[in-house]
C-alpha positions in Angstrom: 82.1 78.6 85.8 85.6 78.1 86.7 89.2 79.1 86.2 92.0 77.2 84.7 95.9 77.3 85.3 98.3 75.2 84.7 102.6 74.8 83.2 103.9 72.7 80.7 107.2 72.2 79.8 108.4 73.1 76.1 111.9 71.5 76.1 111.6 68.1 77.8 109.8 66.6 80.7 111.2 68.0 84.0 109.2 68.3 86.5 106.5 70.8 87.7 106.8 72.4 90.3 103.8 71.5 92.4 104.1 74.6 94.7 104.0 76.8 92.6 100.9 75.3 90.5 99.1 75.7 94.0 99.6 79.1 94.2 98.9 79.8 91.0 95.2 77.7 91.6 95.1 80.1 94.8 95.4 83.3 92.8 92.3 82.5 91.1 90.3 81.0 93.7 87.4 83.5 93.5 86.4 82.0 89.9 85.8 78.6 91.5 85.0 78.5 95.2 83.5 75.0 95.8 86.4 72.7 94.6 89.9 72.4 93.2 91.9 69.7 91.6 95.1 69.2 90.5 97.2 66.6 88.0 100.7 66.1 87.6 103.3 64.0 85.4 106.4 64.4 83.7 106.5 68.0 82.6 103.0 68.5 83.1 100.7 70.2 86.1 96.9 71.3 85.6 95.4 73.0 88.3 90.9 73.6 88.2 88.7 75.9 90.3 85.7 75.0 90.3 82.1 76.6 90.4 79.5 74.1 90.4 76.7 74.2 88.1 75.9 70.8 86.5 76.5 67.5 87.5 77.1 69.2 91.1 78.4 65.9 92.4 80.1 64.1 89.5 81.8 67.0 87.8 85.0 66.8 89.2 88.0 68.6 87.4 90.9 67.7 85.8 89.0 65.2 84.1 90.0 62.3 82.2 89.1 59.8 79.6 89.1 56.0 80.4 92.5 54.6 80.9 93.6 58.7 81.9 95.6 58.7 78.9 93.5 62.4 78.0 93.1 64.8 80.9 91.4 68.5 80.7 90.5 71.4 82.8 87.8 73.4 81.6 86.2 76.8 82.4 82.5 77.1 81.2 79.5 75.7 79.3 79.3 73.2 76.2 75.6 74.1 75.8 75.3 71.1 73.4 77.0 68.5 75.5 74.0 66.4 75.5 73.7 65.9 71.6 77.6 65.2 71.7 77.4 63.1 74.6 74.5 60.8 72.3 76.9 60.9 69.4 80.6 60.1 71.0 77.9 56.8 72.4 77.3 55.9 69.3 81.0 56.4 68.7 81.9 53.8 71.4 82.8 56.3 74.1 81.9 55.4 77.5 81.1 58.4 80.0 81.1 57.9 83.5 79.6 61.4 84.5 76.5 64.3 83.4 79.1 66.5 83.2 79.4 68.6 79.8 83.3 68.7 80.7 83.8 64.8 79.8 82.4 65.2 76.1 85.9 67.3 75.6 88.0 64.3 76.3 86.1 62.2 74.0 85.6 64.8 71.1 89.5 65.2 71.3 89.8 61.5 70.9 87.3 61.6 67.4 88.3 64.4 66.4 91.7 65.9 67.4 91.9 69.6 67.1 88.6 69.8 65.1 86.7 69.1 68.1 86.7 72.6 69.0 84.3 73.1 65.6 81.6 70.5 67.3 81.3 72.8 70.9 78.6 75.0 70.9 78.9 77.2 74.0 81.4 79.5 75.6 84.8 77.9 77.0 88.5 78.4 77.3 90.2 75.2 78.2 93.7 72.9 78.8 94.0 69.7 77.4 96.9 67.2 77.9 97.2 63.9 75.8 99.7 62.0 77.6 100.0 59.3 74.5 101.9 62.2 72.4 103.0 64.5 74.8 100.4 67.3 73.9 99.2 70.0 75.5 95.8 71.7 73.7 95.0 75.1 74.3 91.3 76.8 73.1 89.1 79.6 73.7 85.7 79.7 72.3 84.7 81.9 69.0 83.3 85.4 70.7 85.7 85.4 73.5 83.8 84.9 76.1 86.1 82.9 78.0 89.9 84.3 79.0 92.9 82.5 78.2 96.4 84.2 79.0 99.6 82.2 78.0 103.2 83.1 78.0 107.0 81.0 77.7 109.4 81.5 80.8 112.9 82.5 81.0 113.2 78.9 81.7 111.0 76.9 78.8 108.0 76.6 80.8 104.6 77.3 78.8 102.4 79.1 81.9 98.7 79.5 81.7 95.5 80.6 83.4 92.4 82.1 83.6 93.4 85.5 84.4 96.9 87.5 84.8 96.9 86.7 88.8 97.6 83.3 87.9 100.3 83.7 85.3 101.7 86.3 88.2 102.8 83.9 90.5 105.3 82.5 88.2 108.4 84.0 89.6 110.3 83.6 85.7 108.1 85.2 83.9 109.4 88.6 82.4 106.8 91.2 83.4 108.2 94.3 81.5 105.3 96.9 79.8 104.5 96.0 76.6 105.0 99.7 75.0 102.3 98.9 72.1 100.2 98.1 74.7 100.0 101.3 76.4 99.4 103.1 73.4 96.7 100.9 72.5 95.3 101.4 76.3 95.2 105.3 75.8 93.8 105.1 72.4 90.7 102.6 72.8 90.6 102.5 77.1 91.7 98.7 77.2 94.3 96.0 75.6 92.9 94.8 72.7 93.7 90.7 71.8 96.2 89.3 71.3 98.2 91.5 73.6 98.4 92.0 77.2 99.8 94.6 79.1 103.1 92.2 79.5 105.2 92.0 76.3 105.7 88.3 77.2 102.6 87.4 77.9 99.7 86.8 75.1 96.2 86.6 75.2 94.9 83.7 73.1 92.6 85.0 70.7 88.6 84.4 70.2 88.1 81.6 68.1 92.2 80.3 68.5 93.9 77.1 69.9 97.6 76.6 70.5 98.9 72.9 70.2 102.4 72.1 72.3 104.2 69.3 71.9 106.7 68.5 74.5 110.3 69.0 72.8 109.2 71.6 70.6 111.4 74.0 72.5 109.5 77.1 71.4 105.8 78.3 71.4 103.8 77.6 68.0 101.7 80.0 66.3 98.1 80.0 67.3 95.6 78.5 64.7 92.0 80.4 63.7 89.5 77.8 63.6 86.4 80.4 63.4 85.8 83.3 61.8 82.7 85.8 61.6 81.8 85.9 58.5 78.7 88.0 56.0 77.1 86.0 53.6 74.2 88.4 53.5 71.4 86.8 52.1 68.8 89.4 50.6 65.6 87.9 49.3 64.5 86.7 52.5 61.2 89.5 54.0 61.1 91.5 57.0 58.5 89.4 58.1 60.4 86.2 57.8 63.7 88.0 59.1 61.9 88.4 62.3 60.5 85.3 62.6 63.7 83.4 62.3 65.3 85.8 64.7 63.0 85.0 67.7 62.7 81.5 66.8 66.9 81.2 67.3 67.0 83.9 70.1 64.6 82.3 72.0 66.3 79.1 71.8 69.7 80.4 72.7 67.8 81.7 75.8 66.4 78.0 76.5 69.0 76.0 76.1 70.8 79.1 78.4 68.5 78.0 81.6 69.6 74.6 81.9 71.5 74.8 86.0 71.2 72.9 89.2 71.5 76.2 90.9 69.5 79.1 90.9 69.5 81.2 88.1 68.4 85.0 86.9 69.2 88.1 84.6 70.8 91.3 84.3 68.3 93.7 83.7 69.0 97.4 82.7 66.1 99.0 81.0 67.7 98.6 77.7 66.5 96.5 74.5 68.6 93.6 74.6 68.7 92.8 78.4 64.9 93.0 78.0 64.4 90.9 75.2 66.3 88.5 77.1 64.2 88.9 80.6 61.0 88.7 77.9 61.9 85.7 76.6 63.1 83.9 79.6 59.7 84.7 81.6 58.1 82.8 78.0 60.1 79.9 78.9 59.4 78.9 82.7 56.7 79.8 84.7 58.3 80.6 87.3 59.7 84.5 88.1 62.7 85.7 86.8 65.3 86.8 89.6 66.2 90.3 87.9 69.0 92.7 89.3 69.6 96.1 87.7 71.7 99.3 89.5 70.7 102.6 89.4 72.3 106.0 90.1 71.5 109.4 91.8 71.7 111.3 88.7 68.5 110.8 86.7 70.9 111.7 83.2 72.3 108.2 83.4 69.4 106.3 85.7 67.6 103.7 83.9 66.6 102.1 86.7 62.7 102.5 86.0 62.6 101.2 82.9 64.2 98.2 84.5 61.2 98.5 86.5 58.8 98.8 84.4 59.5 95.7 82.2 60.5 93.8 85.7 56.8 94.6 86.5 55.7 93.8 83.2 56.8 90.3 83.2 56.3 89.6 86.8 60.0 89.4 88.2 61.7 88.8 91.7 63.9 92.1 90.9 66.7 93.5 93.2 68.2 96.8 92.4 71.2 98.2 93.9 72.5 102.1 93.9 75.7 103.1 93.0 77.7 105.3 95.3 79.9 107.9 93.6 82.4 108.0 96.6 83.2 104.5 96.8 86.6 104.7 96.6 87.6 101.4 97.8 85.9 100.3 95.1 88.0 101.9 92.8 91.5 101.0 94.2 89.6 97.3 94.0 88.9 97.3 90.1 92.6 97.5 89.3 93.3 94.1 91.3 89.9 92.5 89.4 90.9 93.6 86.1 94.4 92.9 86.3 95.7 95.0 83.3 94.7 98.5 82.7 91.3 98.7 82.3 89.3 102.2 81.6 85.6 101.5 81.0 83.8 102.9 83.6 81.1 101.1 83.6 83.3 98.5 85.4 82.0 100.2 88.3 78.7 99.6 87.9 79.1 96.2 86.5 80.8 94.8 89.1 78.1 96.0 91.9 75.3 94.6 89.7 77.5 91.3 89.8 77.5 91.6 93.5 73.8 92.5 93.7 73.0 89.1 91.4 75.5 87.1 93.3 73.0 87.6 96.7 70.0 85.8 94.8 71.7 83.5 91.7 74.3 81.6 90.9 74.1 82.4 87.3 72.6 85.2 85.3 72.0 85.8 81.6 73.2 89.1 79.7 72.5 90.8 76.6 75.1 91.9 75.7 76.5 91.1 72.2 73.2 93.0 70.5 75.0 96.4 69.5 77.8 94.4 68.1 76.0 91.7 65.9 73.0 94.3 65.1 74.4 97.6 65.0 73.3 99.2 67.8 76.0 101.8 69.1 75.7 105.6 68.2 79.0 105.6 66.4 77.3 103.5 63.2 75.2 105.5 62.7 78.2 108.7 62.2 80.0 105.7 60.4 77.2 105.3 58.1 76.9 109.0 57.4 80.8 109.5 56.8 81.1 107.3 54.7 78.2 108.4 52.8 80.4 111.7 52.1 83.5 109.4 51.7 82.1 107.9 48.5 81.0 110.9 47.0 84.1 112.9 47.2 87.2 111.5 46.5 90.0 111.2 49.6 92.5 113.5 47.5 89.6 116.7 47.8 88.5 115.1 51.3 91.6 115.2 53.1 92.4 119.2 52.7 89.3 120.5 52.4 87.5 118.7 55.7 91.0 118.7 57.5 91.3 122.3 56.9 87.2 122.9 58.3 88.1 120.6 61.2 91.2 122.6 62.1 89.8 125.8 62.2 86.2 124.6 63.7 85.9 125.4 67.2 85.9 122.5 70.0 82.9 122.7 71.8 82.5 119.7 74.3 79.5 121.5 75.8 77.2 122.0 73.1 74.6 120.1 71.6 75.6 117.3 69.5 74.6 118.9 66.1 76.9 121.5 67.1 80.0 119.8 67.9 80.9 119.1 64.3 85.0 119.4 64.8 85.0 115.7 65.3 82.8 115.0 62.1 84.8 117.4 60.0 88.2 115.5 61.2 86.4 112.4 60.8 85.6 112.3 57.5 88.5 113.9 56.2 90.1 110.5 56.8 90.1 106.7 55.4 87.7 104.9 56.7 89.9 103.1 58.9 91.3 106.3 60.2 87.5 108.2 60.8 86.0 105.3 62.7 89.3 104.5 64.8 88.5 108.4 65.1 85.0 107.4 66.5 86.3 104.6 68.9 89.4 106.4 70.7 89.0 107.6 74.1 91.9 110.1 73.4 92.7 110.9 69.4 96.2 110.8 67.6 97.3 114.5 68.4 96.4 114.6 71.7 97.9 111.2 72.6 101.3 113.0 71.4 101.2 115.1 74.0 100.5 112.7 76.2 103.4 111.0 76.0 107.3 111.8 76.6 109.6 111.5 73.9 111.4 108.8 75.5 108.0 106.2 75.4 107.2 107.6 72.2 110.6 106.0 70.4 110.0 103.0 72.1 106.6 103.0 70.2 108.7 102.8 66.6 106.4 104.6 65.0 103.4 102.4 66.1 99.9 103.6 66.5 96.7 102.0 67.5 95.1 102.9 64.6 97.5 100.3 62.5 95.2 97.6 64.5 91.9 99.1 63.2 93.1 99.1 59.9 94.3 95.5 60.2 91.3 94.0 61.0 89.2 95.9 58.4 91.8 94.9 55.7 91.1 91.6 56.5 87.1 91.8 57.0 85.3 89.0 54.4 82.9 91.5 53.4 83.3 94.7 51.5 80.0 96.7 52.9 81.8 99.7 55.3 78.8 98.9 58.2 79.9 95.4 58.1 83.5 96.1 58.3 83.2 98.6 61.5 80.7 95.2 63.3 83.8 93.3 62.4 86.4 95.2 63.7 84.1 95.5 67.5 83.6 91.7 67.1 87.6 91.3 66.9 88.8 94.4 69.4 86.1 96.1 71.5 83.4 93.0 72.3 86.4 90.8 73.6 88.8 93.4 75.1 86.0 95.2 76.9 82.7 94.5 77.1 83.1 90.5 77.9 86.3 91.1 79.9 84.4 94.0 81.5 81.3 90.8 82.5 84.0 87.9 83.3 86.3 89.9 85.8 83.1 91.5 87.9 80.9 88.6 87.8 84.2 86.3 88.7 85.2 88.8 91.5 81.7 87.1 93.3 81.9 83.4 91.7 78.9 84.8 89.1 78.5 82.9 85.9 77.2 85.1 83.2 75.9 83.3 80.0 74.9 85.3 76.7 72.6 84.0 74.8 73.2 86.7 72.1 76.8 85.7 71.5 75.4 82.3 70.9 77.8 81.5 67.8 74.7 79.8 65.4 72.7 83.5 66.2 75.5 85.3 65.2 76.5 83.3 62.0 72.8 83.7 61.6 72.9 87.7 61.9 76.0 87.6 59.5 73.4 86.9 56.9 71.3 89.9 57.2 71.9 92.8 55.1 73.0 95.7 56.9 70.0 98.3 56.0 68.1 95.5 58.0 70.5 96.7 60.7 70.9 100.3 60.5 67.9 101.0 59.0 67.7 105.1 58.8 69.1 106.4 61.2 67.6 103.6 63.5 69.9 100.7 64.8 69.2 97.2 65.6 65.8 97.8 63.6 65.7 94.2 62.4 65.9 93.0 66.4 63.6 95.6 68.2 60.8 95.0 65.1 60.8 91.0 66.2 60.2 92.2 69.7 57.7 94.2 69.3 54.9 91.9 70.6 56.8 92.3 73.8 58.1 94.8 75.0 56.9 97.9 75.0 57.8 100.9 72.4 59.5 103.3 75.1 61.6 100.2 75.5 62.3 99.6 72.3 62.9 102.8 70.6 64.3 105.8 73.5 67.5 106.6 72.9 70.1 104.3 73.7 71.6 105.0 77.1 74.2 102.8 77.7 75.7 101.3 80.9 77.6 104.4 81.9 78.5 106.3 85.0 78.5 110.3 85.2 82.4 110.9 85.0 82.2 114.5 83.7 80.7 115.9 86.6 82.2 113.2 89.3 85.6 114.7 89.0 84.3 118.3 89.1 83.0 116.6 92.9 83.6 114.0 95.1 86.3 112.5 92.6 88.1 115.7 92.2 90.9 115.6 94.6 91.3 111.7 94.4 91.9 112.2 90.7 94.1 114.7 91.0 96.3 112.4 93.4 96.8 109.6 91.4 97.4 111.6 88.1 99.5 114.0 89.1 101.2 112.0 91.7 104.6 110.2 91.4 103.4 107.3 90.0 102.6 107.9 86.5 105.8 110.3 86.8 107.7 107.8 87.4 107.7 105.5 84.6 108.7 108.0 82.3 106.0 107.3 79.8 104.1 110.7 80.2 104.9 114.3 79.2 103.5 115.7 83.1 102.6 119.3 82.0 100.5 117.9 80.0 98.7 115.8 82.6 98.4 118.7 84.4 96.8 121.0 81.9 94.2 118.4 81.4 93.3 117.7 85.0 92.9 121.9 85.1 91.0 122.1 82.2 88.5 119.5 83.3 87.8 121.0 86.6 87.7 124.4 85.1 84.7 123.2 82.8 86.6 124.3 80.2 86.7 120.9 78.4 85.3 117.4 79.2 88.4 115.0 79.2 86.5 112.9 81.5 87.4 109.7 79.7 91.2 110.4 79.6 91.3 111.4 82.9 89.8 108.3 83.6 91.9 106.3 81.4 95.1 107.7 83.5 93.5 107.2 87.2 93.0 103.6 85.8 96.4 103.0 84.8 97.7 104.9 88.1 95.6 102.5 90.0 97.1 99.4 88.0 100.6 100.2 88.6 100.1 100.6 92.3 97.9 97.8 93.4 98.7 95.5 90.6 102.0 95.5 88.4 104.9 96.9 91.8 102.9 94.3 93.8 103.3 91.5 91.7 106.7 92.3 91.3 107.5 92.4 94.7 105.2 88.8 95.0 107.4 86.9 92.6 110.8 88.7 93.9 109.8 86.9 97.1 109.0 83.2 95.1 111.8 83.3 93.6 114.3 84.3 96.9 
């Protein structure tokens, strides 16, 4: 694994400053400790970190074609490179390295743009054909990979792996991008395409960006893949689960092929286990496993890590998590870069560290609840929209609004008890209930959140609008399907792989999941979704094909999840720490919040009166972000530029 950076100059071809390209590199040295490389020509300077993993000694980056007409920097894994290699041969390509980073070069040279269609694997890289002036931008399909971009005062395109690098640019406008906040405090991160910057972009999953010197502006980005559910329904359960273990376990295989040494994440849960499973099938050797565990047994999984470690004979490592770690929190802002309010950040990124001691790369599972319908919220989907079809919205919206109005809000009862959500939910579109479902913080609440100065700068924008957008443009009409689609497009990408690629970059970790593999996901597009949500039961297809694995207390507890115990940490050892950075003068001083209303919900928390743990949160995040990150930065390229 690696991390990319690099400027390119839209107008002409002045030079590069070479400089600042170094510092850029620096930024992002973590992501690729054991070698850098740079190239530079008229308006052009690519910049590689390198983490070695295959071809240790020939792998080299930037790297170029044969008469260096084609350079690239690269950050990831063509899985396929072999096959491709064989091909481009045939082709009458010469390679001079093992490395699956040349096959890029020569695919671009066959194939132009469309090479991106022929890379199996997870990648986000820069290419530059000198012959036409052209720089080629990509990320691979899932997302798996970060690519940020953005266009200088000055008509420089600036790019890298993360935001650190971009950062160092001292043009680049780094105002708040106000829909990007609000998107922040509705779903708890910045979804794709945005960043945090209004000048700044994200380039999508499954996007390229071609840049042709002279152009003097940015293109639009091009789509080149695109989930889609061609559900095919004659096929058995039997055969269904055949065909999923036969292309699971070859995702996993063809996952394991390193020069270093190489293990798993290992939590307890089904995917991560199916994975371990069917790794320990493939090599007779032990498995390195790493899983974390916490003090409170609620959210400790930690033995049924052990259990399945035990069951397939692993070298397992397991790490606790300390609740009053606060360096670590003041650190997660500076790894994240943008505001970033999953919590489970914390316990990523010490599993990350944990791994890092024994491997050099570890495989995941995550991807499963996404592609197979795994999360809690389907399931209330499911149900909602069951009563959506029955009664028509114009009887829904008055007569559930008016229940959910009136229905008390009781955060500490059971489930079946807390129906205020369920009432509101289903009084809404579809779009609306499972937006409803996602948010960390719902539309009414969020208005008092804010001041009314941030919210005109919103213009009437709300985060729902992007739900709605990508469910409009789902290619399937099943409801199930169109709530997989909009994860796939906002929360997969914008959370749970940028959640992975940050932590496990923070210790130069590569992480490699075998479930986002794209031909097992096309593949899962084609199952019909009762095969998914079966009941009440999620991801029935995947845990019925591993049942001659893994056990049934594996496979069928209830779903846990990779969380941390916020509720009661900030009615402890977090309390006065939260209260500091919430209702301190940093959020204050932006002007974006409505303070009294920070205040009531820091009071009502602590009181036990209501659990706005995720909010809370949510705000400490952002706190941290402006403090350690964003005034920083600011005061970093202030300097650059003097």
């Amino acid at each position: 694994m690696c991390g990319i950076s690099g400027i390119f100059d839209v107008r002409d071809q002045r030079p590069v400053n070479q400089d600042i390209l170094k510092t850029m590199s620096n930024a992002i040295r973590h992501r690729g400790p054991d070698d850098n490389g740079f190239h530079f020509a008229p308006g052009v300077g690519l910049a590689h970190r390198r983490l070695s993993i295959i071809d240790l000694a020939g792998g080299h980056q930037p790297l170029f074609n044969e008469d260096e007409t084609v350079c690239v920097i690269f950050n990831g894994e063509i899985y396929n490179f072999v096959e491709l290699t064989e091909e481009l041969t045939r082709l009458g390509h010469h390679f001079q390295t093992r490395s699956d980073t040349e096959v890029i070069v020569h695919a671009w040279e066959e194939w132009g743009e469309r090479c991106v269609e022929r890379f199996r694997g997870m990648f986000a890289f820069a290419l530059y054909d000198s012959t036409n002036k052209t720089l080629f931008l990509a990320r691979d399909r899932l997302g798996i990979k970060p690519l940020y971009y953005g266009l200088s005062s000055d008509g420089f395109l600036i790019f890298g792996s993360e935001l650190k690098a971009l950062m160092q640019y001292p043009g680049l406008d780094t105002t708040l991008d106000p829909i990007a906040v609000e998107e922040f405090f509705a779903l708890g991160y910045v979804p794709d395409p945005r960043s945090i910057y209004s000048a700044i972009k994200k380039l999508g999953p499954g996007h390229m960006l071609t840049v042709q010197s002279g152009a003097n502006e940015l293109p639009s980005t091009k789509e080149y893949w695109d989930m889609r559910f061609d559900v095919q329904s004659g096929a058995s359960d039997q055969d269904l689960q055949e065909s999923l273990r036969e292309k699971l376990d070859e995702a996993v295989r063809i996952r394991m092929v390193a020069e270093v040494p190489l293990g798993a994440f290992l939590s307890g849960g089904v995917d991560s286990s199916a994975v371990v499973a069917l790794m320990a099938k493939a090599d007779a050797s032990p498995v390195n496993t790493c899983s974390i565990s916490f003090g409170d047994k609620e959210y400790d999984e930690s033995s049924y890590a052990r259990k399945v470690a035990e069951k397939f004979g692993t070298n397992h490592h397991q790490k606790q998590v300390d609740p009053e770690d606060f360096d670590l929190l003041k650190r997660l802002a500076k790894v994240y870069d943008e505001p970033f309010a999953d919590s489970s950040a914390l316990p990523t990124y010490r599993v990350c560290e944990e791994a890092r001691r024994h491997v050099t790369v570890a495989l995941s599972g995550d991807g499963g609840d996404e592609i197979f319908a795994g999360y809690r919220r389907y399931r209330w989907h499911d149900l909602e929209e069951r009563v959506r079809r029955v009664v028509p919205q114009g009887i829904r919206r008055p007569l559930f609004g008016l229940a959910g109005s009136v229905y008390p809000k009781m955060d500490w009862a059971p489930r079946v008890l807390r129906a205020k959500s369920t009432l509101q939910a289903v009084a809404r579109s579809s779009a609306e209930g499972y937006f409803h479902s996602v948010s960390i913080l719902p539309d009414h609440l969020r208005e008092q959140l804010y001041s009314d100065g941030f919210k005109k700068s919103l213009q009437g924008y709300r985060a729902v609008d992007l739900i709605r957008h990508h469910m409009d443009r789902a290619p399937t009409d099943h409801y199930l399907s169109k709530a997989q689609y909009v994860d796939l497009k906002t929360y997969l990408p914008g959370d749970i792989l940028t959640k992975v690629d940050r932590a496990s970059m923070a210790h130069s970790l590569e992480v490699r999941v075998p479930l986002l593999d794209h031909h097992f996901v096309e593949w899962s597009g084609r199952i019909p979704p009762d095969r998914k949500l079966h009941g009440r039961e999620g991801k029935y297809i995947f845990k019925k094909a591993m049942e001659p694995d893994l056990p049934s207390d594996i496979l069928y507890r209830p779903k846990m999840g990779f969380a941390i115990p916020l509720a009661k940490w900030f009615r402890g050892p977090l309390e006065s720490h939260a209260r500091q950075l919430i209702l301190g003068n940093t959020l204050e001083e932006t002007g974006f919040f409505n303070m009294k209303t920070l205040e009531k919900l820091v009071n009502q928390h602590m009181s036990g009166m209501s659990d706005h743990s995720q909010v809370l949160w949510a705000l400490m995040m952002f706190s941290g972000f402006l403090d350690q990150v964003h005034d920083e930065r600011a005061d970093s390229a202030a300097a650059l530029a003097g």
